[in-house]
C-alpha positions in Angstrom: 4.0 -20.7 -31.8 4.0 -22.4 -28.4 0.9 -24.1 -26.6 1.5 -23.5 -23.1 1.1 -27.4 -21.0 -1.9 -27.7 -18.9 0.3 -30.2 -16.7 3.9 -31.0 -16.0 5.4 -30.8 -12.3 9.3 -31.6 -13.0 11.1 -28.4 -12.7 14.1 -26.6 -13.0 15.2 -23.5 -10.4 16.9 -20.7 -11.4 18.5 -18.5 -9.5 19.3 -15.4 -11.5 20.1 -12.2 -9.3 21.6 -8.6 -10.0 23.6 -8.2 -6.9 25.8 -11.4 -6.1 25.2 -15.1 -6.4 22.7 -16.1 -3.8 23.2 -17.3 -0.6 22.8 -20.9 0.3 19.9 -20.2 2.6 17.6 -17.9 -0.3 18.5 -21.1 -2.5 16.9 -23.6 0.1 13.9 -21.2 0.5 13.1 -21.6 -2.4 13.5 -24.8 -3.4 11.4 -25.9 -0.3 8.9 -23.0 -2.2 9.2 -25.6 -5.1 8.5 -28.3 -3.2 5.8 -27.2 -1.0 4.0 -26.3 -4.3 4.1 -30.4 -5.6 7.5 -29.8 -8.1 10.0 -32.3 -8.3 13.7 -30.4 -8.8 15.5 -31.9 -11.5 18.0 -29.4 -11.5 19.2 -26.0 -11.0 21.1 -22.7 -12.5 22.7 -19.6 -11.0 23.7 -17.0 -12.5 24.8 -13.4 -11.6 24.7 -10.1 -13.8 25.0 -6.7 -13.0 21.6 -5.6 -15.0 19.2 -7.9 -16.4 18.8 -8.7 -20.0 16.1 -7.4 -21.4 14.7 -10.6 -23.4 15.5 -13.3 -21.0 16.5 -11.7 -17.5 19.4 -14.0 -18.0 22.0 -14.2 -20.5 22.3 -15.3 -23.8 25.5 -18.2 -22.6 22.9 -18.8 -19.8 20.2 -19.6 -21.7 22.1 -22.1 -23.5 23.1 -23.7 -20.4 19.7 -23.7 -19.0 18.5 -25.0 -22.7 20.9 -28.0 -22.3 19.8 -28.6 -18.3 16.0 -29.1 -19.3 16.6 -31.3 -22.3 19.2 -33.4 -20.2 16.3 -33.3 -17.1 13.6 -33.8 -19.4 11.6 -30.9 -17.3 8.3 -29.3 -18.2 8.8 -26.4 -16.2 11.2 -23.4 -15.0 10.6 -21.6 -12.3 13.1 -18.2 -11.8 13.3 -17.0 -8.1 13.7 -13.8 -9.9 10.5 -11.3 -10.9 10.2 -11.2 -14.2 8.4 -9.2 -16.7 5.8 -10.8 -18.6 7.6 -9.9 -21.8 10.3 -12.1 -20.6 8.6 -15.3 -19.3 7.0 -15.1 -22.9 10.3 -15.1 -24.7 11.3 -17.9 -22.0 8.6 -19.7 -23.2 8.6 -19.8 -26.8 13.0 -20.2 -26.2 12.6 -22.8 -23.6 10.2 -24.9 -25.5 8.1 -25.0 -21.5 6.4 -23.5 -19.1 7.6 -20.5 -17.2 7.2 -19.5 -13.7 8.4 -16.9 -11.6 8.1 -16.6 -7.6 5.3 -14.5 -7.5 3.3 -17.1 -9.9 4.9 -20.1 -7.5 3.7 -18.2 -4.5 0.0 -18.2 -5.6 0.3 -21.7 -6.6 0.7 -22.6 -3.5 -1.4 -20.4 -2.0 -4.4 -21.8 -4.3 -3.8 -25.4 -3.1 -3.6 -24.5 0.7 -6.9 -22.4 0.7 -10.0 -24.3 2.2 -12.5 -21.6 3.8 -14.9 -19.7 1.4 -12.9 -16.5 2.2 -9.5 -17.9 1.5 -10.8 -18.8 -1.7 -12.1 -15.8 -2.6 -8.7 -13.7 -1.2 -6.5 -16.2 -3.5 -8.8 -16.1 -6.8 -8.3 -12.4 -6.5 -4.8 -12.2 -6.3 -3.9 -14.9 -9.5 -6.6 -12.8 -11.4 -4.6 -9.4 -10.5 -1.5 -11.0 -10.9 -3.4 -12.4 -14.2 -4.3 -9.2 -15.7 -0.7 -8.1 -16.6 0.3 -11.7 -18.3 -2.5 -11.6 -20.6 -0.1 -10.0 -23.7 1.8 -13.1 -23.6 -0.2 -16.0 -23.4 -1.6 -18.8 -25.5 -2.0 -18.6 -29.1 -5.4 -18.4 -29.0 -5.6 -15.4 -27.8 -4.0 -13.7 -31.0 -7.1 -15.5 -32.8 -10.0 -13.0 -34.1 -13.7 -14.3 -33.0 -14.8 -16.3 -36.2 -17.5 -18.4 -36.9 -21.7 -18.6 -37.8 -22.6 -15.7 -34.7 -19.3 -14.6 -33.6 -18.2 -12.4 -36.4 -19.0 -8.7 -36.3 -17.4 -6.7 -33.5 -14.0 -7.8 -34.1 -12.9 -8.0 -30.9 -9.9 -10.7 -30.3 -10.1 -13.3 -27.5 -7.6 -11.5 -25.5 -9.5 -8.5 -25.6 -12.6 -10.6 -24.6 -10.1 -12.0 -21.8 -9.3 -8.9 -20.6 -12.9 -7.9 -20.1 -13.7 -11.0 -18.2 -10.5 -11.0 -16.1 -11.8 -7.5 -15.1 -15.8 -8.2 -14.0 -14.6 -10.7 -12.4 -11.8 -8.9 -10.4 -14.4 -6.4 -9.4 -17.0 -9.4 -8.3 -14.6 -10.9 -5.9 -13.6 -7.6 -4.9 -17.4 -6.9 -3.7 -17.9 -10.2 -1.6 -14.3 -10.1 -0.1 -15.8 -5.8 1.3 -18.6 -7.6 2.6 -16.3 -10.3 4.0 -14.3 -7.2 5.3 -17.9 -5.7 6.6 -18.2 -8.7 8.8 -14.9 -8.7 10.5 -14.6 -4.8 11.0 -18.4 -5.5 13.1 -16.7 -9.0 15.4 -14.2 -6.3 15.5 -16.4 -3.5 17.2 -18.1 -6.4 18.9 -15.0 -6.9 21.0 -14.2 -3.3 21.6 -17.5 -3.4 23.4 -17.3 -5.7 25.5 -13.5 -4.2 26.0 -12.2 -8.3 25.1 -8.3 -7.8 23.6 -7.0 -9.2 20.8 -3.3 -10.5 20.7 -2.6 -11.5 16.4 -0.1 -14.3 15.8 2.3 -13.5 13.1 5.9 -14.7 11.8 7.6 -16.1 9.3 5.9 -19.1 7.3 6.8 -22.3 8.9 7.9 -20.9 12.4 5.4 -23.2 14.1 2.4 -20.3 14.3 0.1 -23.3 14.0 1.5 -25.6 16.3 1.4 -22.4 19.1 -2.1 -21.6 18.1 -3.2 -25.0 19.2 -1.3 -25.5 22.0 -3.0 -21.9 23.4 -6.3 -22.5 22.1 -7.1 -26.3 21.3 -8.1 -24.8 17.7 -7.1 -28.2 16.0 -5.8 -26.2 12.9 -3.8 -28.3 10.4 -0.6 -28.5 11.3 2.7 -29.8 8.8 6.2 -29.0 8.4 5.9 -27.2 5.1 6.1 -23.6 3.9 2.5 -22.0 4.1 1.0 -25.2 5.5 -2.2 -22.9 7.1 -3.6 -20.1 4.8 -7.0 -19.3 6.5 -7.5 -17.2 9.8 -9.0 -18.2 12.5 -9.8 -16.7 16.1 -10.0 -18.2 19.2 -10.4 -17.6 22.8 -7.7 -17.6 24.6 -8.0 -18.2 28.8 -5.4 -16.3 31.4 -4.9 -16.2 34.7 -7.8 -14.7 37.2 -10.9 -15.4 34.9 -9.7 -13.2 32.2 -9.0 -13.9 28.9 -8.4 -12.2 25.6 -8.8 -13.2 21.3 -5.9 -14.8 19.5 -6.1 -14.7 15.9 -4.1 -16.6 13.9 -2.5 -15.4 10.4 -0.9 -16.0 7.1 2.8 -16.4 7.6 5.1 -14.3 5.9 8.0 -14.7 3.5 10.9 -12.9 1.7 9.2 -11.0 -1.5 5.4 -11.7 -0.6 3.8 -10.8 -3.8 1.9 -7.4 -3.3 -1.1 -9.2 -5.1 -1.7 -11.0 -1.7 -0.8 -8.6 0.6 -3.7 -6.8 -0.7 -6.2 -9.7 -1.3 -5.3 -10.9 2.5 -5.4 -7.2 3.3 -8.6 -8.1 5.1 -7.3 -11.0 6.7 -4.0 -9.3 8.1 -6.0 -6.7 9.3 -6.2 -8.5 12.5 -2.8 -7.7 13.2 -3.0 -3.8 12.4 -6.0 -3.3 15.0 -4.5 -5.6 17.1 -3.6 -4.6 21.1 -0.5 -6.6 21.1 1.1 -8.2 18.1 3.5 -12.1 19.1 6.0 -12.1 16.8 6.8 -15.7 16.6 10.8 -16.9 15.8 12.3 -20.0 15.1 15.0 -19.5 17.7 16.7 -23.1 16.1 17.0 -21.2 12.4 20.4 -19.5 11.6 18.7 -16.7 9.3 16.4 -15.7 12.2 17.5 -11.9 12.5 16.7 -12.0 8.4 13.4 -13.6 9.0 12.5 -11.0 11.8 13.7 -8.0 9.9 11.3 -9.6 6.9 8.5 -9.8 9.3 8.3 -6.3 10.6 8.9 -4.6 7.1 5.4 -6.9 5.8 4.0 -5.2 9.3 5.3 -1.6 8.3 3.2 -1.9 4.6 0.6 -2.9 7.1 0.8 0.3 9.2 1.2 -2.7 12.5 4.7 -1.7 13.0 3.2 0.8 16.2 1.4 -2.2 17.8 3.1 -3.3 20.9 4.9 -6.7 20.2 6.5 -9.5 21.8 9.2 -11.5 20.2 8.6 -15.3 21.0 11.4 -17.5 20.5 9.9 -21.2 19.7 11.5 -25.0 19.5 14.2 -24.1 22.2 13.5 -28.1 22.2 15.7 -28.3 19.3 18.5 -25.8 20.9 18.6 -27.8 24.5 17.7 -24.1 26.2 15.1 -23.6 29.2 12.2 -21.5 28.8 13.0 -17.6 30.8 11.5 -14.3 29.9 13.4 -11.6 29.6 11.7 -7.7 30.3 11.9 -4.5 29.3 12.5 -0.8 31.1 9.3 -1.0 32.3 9.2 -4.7 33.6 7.0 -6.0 31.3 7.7 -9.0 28.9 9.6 -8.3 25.8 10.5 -11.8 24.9 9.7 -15.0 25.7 11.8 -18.3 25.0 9.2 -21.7 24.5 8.5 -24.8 22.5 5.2 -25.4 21.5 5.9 -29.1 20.9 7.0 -29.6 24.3 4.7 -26.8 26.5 7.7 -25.8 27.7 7.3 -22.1 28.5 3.4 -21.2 27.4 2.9 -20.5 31.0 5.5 -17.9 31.3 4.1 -16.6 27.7 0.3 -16.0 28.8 1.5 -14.2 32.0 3.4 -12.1 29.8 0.1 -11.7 27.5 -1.3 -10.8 30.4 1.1 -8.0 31.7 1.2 -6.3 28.7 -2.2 -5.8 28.0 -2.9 -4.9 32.0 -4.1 -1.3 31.1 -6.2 1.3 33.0 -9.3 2.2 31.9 -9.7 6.0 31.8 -12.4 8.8 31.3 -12.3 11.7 29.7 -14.5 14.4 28.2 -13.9 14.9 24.7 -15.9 18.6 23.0 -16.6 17.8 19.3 -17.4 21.1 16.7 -21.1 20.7 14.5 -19.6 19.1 11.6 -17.9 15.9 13.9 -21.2 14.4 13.7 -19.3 11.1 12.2 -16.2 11.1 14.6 -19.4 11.3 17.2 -21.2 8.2 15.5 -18.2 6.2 15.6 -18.0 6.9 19.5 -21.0 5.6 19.9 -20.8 2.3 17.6 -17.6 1.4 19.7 -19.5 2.0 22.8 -17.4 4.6 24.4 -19.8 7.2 25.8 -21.2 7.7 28.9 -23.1 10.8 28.7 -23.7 13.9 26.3 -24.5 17.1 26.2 -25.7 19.1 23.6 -23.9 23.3 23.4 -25.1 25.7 22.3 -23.0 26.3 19.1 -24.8 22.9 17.6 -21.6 20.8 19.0 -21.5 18.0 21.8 -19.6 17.4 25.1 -19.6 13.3 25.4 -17.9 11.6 28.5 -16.0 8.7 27.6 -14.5 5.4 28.9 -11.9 3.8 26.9 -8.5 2.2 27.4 -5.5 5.0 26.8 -4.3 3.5 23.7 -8.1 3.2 21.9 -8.4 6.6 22.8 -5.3 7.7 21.2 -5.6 5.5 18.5 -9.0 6.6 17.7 -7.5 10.8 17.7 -5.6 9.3 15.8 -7.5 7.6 12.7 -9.9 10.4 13.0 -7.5 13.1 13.1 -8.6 14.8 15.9 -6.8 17.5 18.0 -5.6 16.3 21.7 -6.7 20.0 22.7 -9.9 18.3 22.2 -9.7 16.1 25.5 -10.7 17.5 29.4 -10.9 16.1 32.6 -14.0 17.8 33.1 -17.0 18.7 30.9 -16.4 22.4 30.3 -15.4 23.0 27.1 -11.4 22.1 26.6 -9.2 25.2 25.9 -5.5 23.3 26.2 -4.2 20.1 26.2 -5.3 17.8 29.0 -2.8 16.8 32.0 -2.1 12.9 32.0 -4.2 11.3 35.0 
């Protein structure tokens, strides 16, 4: 039976796939995924098949070959860009004579190195543990040992049994802190609706220079590196415009091709940010071939988010490394749909905050909103955000409130509440149709 290593950072990639060799840009990903986690590459495999093998994902001829590569390399570790099963990184295993690892396990490798606040921490022990709890069957040999031993015999319950159980109070203890992490947030969040302060979220695809933007905006001073993934925990700053006004810019996780699902919901908190957002920069790097792949990548991780209906602007960064001025192109209605800079250089950060500025340059409107005896919630959460002016109390045991809100916090919040437009007036006599836009 094979003892998993505890240690051992000389690797070998493999690139199996189901639908064509890979590309020569997936390849790169990931070997820079390799890389960023601390492995030195000793050598590689591709290999194509129309369906993968049950066993080993990849063939039995391919198996030889990649049997041959690690003896030759003298490696202590494979790592498959491909998911696999945990069924077939155990037979990998015991085959392979080494440790296993498949992109979602590389992923939260290097997600546990780069985490440094207590909530990071937490968001990152949660994930492995999730992504944990369906390895268990095929792990070390100890845990196909029965409890033995002066105290310990009785029950008969196995150590991966006992694993199991652990694995699961502790998912649901770091579950706990991370909602009242989330509790904290969702009130800084309220905070700002009160006092009417926007907030703009950062986003983009790891390594597209989020952090170096952030600081050149904000004078944050977050860590800053040429490597995949080289910031993991959020931060939120002010962020000064023009004319004394100024808005929140919170900074997030980047993205990449096939984020795990474990950390999309253990930074679920975290990415938040960019779902109640008021305007979403989408950051590109406009010097990377595989751009329109990266963007497309972006937005569908914003579409499991339900951020794809924030407003967005695309900002194209390191036009220093493309020799191209800064300009700002707009849309139908004049305002700023993309913005060309370099954070390095400054160039352009200018012409982005007055494009910041333009978008979020929204009327504040009032309107009269008649809520039935059982909305007394939808009328609580009025009031926590701050929107009312007045009420009045009808006779049927409902409420008339006045309200002052921007258009799209009004919509949005008929929205998350699922209340009927028909609902709104101009005046405080109780709505019978649809009101007419002001």
């Amino acid at each position: 039976m094979f003892e998993r290593p505890q240690s051992g950072e000389r690797a070998v990639l493999v690139h199996a796939s189901t639908d064509g060799l890979p590309d020569e840009s997936e390849r790169e990903e990931f070997a820079e995924l390799a890389r960023s986690a601390g492995a030195v590459i000793t050598g590689e495999l591709v290999s194509s098949r129309r369906r993968p093998d049950p066993r080993f994902f990849i063939g039995k001829g391919k198996l030889d070959e990649l049997r041959t590569i690690i003896k030759d390399a003298e490696a202590e570790l494979v790592i498959s860009a491909a998911a696999l099963s945990p069924s077939q990184e155990r037979n990998l295993e015991k085959e392979l004579q080494c440790r296993v690892l498949d992109r979602a396990g590389l992923i939260l490798d290097i997600f546990a190195q780069r985490a440094r606040s207590f909530e990071g921490k937490l968001q990152v022990e949660l994930a492995q543990l999730r992504h944990l709890s369906t390895r268990l069957v095929r792990g070390w040999t100890h845990l196909e040992r029965q409890k033995g031993g002066i105290g310990l015999r009785g029950p008969g319950e196995t150590q991966l049994e006992t694993d199991r159980r652990l694995v699961g109070k502790r998912i649901r203890q770091l579950t706990e802190r991370l909602e009242h992490v989330d509790i904290r947030r969702t009130i800084n969040r309220r905070n700002r609706m009160r006092a009417e302060i926007p907030t703009v979220a950062l986003v983009g695809y790891t390594n597209a220079g989020k952090s170096t933007l952030f600081n050149a905006l904000t004078d944050a001073g977050v860590y800053v590196q040429d490597q995949l993934f080289a910031t993991l925990d959020p931060t939120v700053r002010r962020l000064d415009l023009k004319d004394g006004e100024h808005v929140v810019l919170a900074d997030t996780v980047g993205f990449v091709r096939d984020l795990p699902h474990e950390l999309i919901a253990a930074f679920k908190s975290t990415l938040q940010e960019a779902r109640e957002a008021d305007l979403i920069l989408h950051l590109i790097d406009a010097s990377d071939p595989n751009r329109w792949q990266r963007v497309r990548q972006v937005n569908a991780v914003l579409k499991q988010l339900d951020a794809d209906q924030v407003p967005q602007i695309r900002v194209y960064n390191k036009i220093d490394k493309l020799d191209r001025k800064p300009r700002v192109t707009n849309n139908r209605r004049g305002e700023g749909r993309a913005v060309w800079i370099s954070a390095v250089t400054g160039e352009g950060l200018e012409l982005l905050k007055e494009a910041i500025a333009q978008r979020l340059q929204q009327k504040t409107i009032r309107r009269f909103i008649h809520l039935d005896p059982a909305q007394g919630r939808q009328r609580a959460k009025l009031f926590e955000l701050g929107a009312v002016l007045t009420e009045e109390a009808l006779e049927d045991g409902g409420w008339t409130l006045e309200l002052k809100m921007t258009e799209k916090d009004l919509r949005r919040f008929l929205k998350h509440e699922n209340l009927a437009e028909e609902q709104l007036a101009l005046t405080a006599s109780k709505p019978s149709a649809p009101a007419a836009n002001e």
